[in-house]
N, C-alpha and C positions, 0 to 999 in steps of 0.2 A: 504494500500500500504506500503510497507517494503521500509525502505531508500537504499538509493546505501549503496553499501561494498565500504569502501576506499580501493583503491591500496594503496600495500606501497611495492618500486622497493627493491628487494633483489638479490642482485649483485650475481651473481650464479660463479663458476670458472673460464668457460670461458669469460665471462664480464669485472673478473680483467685480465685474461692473456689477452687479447686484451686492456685494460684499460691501463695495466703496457709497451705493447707497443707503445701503440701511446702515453703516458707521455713519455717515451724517444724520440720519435720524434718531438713533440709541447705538453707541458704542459697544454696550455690554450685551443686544440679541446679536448684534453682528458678533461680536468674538464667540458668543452660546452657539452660533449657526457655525462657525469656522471650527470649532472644538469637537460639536456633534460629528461632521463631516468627516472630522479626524478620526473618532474614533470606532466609525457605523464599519463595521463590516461589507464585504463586497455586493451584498445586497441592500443596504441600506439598517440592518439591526444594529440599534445598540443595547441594548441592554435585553436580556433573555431572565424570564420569570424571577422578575424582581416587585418590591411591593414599591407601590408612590413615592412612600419616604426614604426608602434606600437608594433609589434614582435620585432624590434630588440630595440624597448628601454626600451620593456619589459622583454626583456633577460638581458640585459647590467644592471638596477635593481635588478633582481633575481640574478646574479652573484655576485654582491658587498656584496649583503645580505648573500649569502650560503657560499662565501669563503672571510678567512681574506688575500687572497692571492688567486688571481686564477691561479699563475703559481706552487702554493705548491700541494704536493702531497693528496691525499683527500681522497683514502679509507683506 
């Protein structure tokens, strides 16, 4: 049996032009959408049978980790 291929998210153009406008709108869904995208698997999952509250304290984690600022700009 052959391992899984990693995904690895490669922001395509329109990614940033939709990325660079919703940063002018709210910084912190823009970097939420740039963080998700990082870390969804090759079909879009991120998170597999988890409850509400461990997604969102497993986000609020991953965010501190990935950005020294999560209202600063990030790609």
């Amino acid at each position: 049996m052959m391992p899984d291929k990693q995904f690895t998210f490669q922001p395509n153009r329109a990614f940033k032009k939709d990325y660079d406008k919703l940063f002018k709108e709210d910084p912190l869904q823009a970097n939420m959408l740039l963080l998700m995208c990082e870390i969804a698997d090759e079909k879009g999952t991120v998170f597999h049978n988890h409850t509400k509250e461990e997604v969102i304290d497993e986000l609020m984690d991953l965010m501190k980790a990935r950005f020294n600022d999560v209202e600063e700009y990030a790609l």
